[in-house]
N, CA, C and O of each residue as an XYZ file, in Angstrom:
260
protein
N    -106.798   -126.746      0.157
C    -105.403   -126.948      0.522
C    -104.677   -127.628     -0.646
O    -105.258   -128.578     -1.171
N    -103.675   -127.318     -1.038
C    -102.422   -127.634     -2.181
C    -102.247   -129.109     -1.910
O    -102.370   -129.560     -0.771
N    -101.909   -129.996     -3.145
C    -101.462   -131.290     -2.772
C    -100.244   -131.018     -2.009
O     -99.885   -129.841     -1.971
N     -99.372   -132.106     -1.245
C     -98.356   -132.300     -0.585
C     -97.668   -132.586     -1.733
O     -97.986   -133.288     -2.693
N     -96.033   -131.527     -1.355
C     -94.703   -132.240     -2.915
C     -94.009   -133.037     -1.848
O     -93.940   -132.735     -0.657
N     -93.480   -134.144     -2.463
C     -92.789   -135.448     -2.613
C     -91.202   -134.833     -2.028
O     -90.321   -134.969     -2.878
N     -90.997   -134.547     -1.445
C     -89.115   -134.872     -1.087
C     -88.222   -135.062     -2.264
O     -88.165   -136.291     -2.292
N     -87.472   -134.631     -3.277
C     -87.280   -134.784     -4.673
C     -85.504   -135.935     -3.961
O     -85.114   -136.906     -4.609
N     -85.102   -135.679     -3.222
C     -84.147   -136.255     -2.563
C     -84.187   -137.710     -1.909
O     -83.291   -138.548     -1.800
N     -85.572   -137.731     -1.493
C     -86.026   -139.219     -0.934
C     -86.958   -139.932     -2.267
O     -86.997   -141.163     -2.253
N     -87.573   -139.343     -3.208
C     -87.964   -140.279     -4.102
C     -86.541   -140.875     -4.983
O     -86.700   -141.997     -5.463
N     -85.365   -140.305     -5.194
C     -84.220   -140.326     -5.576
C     -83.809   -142.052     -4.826
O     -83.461   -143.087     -5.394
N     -84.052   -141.733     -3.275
C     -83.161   -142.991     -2.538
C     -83.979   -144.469     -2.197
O     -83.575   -145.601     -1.930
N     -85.538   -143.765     -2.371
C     -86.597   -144.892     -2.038
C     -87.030   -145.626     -2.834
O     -86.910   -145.259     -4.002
N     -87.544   -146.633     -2.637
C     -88.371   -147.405     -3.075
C     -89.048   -147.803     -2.225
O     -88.642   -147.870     -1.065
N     -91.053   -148.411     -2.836
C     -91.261   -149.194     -1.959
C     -91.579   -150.396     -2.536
O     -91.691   -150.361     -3.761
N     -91.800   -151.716     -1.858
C     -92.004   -152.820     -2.270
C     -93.135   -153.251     -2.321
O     -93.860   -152.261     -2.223
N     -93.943   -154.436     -2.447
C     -95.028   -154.843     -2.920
C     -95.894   -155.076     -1.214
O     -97.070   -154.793     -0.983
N     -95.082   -155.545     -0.416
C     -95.667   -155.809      0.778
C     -95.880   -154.408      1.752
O     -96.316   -154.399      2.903
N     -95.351   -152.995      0.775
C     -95.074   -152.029      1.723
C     -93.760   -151.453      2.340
O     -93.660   -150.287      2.721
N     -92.811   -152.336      2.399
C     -91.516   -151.803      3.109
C     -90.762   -150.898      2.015
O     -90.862   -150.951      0.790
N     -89.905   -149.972      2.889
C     -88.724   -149.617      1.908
C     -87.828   -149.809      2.000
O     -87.308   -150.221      3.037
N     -87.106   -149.528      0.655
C     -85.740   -150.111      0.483
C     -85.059   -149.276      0.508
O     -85.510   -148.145      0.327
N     -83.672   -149.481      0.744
C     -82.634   -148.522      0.353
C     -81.505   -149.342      0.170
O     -81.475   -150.545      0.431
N     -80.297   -148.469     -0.418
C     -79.071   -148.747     -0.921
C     -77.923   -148.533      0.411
O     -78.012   -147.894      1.459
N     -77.240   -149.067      0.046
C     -75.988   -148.859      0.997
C     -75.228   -147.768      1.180
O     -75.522   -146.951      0.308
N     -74.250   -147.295      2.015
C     -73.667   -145.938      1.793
C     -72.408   -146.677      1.434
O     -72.262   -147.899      1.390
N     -71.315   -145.522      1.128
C     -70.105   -146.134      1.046
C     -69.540   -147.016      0.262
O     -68.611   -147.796      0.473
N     -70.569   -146.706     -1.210
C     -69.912   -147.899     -2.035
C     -70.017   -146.549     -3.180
O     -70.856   -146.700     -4.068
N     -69.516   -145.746     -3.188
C     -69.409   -144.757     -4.543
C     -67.997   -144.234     -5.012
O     -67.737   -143.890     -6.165
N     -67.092   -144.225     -3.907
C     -65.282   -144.150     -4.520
C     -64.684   -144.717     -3.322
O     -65.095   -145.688     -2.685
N     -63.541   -143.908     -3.064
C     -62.535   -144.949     -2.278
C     -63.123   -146.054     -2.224
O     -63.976   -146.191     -1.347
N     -62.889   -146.962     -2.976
C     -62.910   -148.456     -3.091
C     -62.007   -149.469     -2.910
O     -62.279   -150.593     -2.489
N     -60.175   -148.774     -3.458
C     -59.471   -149.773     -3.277
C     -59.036   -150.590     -2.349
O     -58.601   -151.738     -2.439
N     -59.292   -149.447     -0.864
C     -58.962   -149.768      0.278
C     -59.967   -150.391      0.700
O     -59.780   -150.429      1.916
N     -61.035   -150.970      0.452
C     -62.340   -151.626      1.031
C     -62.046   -153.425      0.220
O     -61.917   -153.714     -0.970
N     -62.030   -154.131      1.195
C     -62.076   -155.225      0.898
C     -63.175   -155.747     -0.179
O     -63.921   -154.940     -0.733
N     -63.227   -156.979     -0.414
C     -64.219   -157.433     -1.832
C     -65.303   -157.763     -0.695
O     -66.333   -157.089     -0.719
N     -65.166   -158.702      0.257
C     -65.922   -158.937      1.037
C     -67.216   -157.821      1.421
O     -68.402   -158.105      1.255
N     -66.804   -156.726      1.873
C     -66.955   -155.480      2.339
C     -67.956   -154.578      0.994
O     -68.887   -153.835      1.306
N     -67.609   -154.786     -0.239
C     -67.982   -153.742     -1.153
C     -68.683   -155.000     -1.961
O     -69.002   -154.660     -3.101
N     -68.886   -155.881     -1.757
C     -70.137   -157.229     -2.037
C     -71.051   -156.927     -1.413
O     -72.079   -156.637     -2.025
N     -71.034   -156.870      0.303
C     -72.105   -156.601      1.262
C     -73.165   -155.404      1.281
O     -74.345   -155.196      1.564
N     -71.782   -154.601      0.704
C     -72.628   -152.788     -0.265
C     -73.585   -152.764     -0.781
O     -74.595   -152.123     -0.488
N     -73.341   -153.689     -1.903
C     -73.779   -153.237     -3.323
C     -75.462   -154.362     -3.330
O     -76.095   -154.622     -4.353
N     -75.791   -154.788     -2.051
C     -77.458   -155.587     -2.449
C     -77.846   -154.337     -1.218
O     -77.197   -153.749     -0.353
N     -78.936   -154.326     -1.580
C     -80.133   -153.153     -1.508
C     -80.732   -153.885     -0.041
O     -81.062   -155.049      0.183
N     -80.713   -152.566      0.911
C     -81.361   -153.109      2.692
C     -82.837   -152.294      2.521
O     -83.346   -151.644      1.608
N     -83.306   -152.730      4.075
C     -84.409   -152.205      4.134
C     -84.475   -151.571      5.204
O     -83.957   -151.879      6.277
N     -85.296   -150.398      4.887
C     -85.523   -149.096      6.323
C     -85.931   -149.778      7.448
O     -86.752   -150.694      7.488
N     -85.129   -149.137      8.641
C     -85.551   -149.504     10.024
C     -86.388   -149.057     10.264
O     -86.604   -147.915      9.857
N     -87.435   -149.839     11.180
C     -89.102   -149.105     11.349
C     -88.773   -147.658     12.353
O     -89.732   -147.138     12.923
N     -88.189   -147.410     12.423
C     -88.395   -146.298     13.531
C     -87.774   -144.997     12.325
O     -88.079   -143.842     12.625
N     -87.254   -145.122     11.515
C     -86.942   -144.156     10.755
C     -88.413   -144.438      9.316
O     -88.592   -143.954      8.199
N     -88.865   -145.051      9.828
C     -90.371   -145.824      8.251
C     -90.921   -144.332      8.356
O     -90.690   -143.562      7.423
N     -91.696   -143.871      9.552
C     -92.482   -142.771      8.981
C     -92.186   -141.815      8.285
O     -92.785   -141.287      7.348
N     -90.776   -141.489      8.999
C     -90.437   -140.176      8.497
C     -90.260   -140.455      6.988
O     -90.517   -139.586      6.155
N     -89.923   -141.386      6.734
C     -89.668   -141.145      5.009
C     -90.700   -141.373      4.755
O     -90.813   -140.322      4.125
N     -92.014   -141.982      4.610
C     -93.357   -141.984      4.208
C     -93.844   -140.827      4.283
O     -94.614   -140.651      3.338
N     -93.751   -139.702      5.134
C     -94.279   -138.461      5.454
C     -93.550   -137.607      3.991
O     -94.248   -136.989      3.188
N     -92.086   -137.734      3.881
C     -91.001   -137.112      2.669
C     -91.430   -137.391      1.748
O     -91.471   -136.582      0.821
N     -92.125   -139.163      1.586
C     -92.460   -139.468      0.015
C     -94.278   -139.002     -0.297
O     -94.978   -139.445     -1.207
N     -94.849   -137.598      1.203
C     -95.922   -137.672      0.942
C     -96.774   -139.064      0.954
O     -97.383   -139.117     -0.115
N     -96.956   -139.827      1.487
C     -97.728   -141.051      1.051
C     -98.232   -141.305      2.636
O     -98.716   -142.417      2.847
N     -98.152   -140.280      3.878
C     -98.848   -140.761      5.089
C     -99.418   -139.237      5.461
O    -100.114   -139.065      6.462
């Protein structure tokens, strides 16, 4: 059987971290900006982490389960 390919779209958005979790970026911080408060496009721009109920499916995309 062929190795499994990687999701070329989710290695793009993922990361994982040292303990295992992944990370991701925010949506909504790439144009229309002016109308978004500073407050708002601060909160954007630091890096969250995947909700466990969406974890597998991207582990399955990045091949790695």
């Amino acid at each position: 059987m062929p190795k499994m390919k990687t999701k070329s779209s989710a290695k793009k958005r993922f990361k994982l971290t040292g303990t295992g979790k992944i990370k991701r970026k925010h949506a909504f911080k790439s144009h229309i900006l002016t109308k978004k408060s500073k407050k708002r496009k601060l909160k954007l721009t630091h890096a969250g982490l995947v909700h466990k109920a969406d974890r597998s499916n991207i582990l399955k995309q990045l091949a790695l389960k």
